[in-house]
C-alpha angles and dihedrals in degrees: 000000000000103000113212136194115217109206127189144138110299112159088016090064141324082212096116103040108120092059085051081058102045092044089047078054098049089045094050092067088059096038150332114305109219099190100045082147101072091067088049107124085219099060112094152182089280088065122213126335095237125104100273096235079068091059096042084054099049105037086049086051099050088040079060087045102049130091097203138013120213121190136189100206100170081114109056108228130171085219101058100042077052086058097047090041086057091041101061090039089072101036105252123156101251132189134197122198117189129181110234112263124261109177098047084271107152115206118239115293085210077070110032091053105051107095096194091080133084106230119184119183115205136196093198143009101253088055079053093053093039087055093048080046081058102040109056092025082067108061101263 
């Protein structure tokens, strides 16, 4: 079975959390989602109330023991470019989702112009779970 990190904004902003939820949803019916925690509606901005050194451990281990990583990156978050950053290093597939802008707000250069990732932009969240559906119906 395919294993998946789920990466989104945690402590930058719990704003888009209901899509986190909706896309862990949509992967786990192509793997096993490692990071389910991150669409939970009670996790908040606060983050989770674990020493922090336990979260840096486990999310790096699950990161070695994924296969994907798949990040919502609409909201810009250190934790989650230090995830992809990770990600790549060790030459894992990794795929950023973003919800098109609607303030002016550009999305990261350091992440548009990296071609070896795959970057979807997306208007609304149906047109985000049809491109996992793609994506993972093809093959990767």
């Amino acid at each position: 079975m395919i294993k998946i990190y789920f990466a989104g904004a945690v402590r930058a902003g719990r704003e888009n959390q209901e899509a986190y939820f909706k896309m862990i949803e949509r992967l786990k019916e192509y793997g096993q989602v490692l990071t389910e925690h991150i669409g939970r509606s009670d996790l908040t901005t606060n983050g989770e109330s674990i020493p922090e050194e336990k979260i840096f451990e486990r999310d790096m281990g699950y990161i070695r023991e994924s296969d994907v990583l798949v990040a919502e990156v609409s909201t810009p978050s250190l934790g989650v470019g230090y995830e992809i950053g990770v990600a790549e290093s060790l030459d894992k597939k990794v795929i950023c989702l973003y919800k098109k802008p609607e303030d002016g707000r550009k999305i990261s250069g350091m992440i548009k112009g990296n071609g070896k990732l795959t970057l979807k932009q997306y208007d609304d969240l149906n047109e985000a779970l049809q491109f996992i559906d793609d994506y993972f119906n093809n093959g990767q």
